[in-house]
FIKOLZA-1660 file (N, C-alpha, C; in steps of 0.1 Angstrom, whole numbers, plus 5000, padded with zeros to 4 digits):
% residues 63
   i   px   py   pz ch aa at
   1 5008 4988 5000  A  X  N
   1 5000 5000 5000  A  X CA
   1 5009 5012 5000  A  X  C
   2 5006 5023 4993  A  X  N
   2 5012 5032 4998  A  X CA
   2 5011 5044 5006  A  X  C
   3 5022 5050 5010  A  X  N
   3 5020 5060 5022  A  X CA
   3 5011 5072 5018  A  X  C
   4 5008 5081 5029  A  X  N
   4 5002 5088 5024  A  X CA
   4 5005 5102 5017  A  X  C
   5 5022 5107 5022  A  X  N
   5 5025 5117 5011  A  X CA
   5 5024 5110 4994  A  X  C
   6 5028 5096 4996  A  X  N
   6 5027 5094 4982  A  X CA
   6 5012 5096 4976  A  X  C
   7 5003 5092 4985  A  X  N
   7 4987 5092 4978  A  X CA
   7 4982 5105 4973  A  X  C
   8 4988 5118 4980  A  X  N
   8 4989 5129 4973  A  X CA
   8 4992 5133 4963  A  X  C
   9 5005 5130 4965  A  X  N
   9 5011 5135 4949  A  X CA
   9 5006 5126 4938  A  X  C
  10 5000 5115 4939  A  X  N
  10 4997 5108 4927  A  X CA
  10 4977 5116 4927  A  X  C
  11 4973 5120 4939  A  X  N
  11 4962 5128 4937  A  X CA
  11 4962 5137 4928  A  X  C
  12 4976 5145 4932  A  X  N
  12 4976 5159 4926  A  X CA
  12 4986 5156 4912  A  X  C
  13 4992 5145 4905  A  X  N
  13 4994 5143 4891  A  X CA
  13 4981 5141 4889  A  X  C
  14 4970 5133 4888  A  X  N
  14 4960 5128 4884  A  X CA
  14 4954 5142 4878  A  X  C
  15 4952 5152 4887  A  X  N
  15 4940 5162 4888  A  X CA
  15 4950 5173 4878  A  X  C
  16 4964 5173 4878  A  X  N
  16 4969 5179 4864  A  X CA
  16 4969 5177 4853  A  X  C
  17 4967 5163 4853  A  X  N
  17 4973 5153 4840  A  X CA
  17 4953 5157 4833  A  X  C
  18 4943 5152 4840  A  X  N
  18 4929 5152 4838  A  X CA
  18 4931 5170 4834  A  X  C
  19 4936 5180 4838  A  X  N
  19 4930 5193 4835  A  X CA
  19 4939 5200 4818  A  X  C
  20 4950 5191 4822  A  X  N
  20 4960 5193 4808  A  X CA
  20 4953 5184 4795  A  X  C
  21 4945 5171 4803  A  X  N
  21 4940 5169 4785  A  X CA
  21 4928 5176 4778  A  X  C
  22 4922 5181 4796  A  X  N
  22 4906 5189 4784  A  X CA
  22 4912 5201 4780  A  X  C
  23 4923 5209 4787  A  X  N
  23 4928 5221 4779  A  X CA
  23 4935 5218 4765  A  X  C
  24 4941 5210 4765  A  X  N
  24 4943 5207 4749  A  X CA
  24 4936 5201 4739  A  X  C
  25 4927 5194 4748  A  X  N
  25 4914 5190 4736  A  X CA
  25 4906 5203 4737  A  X  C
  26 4907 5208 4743  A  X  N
  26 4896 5218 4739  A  X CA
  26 4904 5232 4725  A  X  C
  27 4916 5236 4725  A  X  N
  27 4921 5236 4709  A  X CA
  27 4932 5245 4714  A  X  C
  28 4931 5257 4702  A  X  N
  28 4943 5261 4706  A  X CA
  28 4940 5275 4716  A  X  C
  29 4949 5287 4722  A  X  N
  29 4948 5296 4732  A  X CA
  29 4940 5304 4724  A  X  C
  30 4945 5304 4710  A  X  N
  30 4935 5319 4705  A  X CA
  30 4922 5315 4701  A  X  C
  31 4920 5302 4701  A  X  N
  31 4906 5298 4698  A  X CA
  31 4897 5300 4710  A  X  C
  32 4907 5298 4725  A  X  N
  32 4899 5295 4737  A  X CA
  32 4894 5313 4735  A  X  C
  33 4904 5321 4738  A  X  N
  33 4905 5338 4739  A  X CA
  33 4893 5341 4730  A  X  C
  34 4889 5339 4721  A  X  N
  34 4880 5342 4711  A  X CA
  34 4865 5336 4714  A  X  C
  35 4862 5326 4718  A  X  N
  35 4854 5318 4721  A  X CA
  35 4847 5319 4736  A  X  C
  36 4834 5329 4741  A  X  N
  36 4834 5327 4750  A  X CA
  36 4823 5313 4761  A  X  C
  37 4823 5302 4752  A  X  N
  37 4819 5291 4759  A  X CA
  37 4828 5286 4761  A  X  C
  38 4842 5285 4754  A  X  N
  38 4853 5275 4755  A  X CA
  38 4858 5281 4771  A  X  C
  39 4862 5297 4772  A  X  N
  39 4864 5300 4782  A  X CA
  39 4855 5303 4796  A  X  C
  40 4843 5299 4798  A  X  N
  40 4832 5295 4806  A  X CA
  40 4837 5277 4814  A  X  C
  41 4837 5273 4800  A  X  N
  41 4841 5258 4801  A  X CA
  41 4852 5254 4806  A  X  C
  42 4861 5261 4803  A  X  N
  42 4877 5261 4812  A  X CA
  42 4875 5261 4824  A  X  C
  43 4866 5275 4828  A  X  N
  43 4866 5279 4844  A  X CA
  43 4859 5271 4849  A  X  C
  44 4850 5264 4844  A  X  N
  44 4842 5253 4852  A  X CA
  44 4850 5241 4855  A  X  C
  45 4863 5237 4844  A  X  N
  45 4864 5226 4844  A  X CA
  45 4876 5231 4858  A  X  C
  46 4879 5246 4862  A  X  N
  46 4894 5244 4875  A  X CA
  46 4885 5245 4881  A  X  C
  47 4874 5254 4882  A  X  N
  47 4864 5247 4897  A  X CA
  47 4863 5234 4902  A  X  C
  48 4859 5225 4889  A  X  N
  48 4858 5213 4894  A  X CA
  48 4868 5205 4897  A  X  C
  49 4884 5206 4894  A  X  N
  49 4892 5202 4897  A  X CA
  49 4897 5211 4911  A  X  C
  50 4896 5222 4912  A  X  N
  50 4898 5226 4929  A  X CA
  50 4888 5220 4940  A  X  C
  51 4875 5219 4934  A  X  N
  51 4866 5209 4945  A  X CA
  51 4869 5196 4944  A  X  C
  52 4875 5187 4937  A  X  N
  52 4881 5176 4939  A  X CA
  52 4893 5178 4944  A  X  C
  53 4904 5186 4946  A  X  N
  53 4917 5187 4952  A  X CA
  53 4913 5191 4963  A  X  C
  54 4901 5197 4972  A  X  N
  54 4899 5199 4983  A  X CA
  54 4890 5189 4991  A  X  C
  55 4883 5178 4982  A  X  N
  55 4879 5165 4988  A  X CA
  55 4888 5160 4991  A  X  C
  56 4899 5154 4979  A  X  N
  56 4905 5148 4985  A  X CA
  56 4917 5148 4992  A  X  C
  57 4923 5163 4995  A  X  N
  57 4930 5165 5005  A  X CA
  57 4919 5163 5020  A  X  C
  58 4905 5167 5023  A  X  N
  58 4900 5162 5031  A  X CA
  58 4902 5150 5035  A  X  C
  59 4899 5144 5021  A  X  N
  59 4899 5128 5025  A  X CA
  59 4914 5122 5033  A  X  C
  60 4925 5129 5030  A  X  N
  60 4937 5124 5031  A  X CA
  60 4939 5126 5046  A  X  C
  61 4934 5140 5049  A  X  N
  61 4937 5144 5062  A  X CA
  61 4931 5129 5073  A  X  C
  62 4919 5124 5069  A  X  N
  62 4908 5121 5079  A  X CA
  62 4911 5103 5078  A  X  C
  63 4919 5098 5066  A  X  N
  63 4922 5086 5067  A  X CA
  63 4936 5085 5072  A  X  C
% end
């Protein structure tokens, strides 16, 4: 099993690695800058990756 600094950092690659593919599938910077649902959609998608990095640092704390 692993420790729990480790369970972190593989938390917190996960939640980069997941935010870096929808930023690149979503196209290129001047498409996002131009586009205001692309950049709606960004901000929702680090919301939702800051309320998962704050679950599960909760979770980390409490197991």
């Amino acid at each position: 099993m692993f420790s729990k600094p480790i369970i972190l950092i593989i938390l917190l690659i996960l939640l980069i690695t997941f935010y870096l593919v929808i930023r690149f599938g979503a196209g290129k910077k001047k498409d996002i800058d131009n586009s205001k649902n692309l950049t709606k959609y960004l901000f929702g998608i680090r919301i939702l990756i800051l309320i998962l990095a704050l679950v599960g640092l909760i979770l980390w704390f409490f197991l």
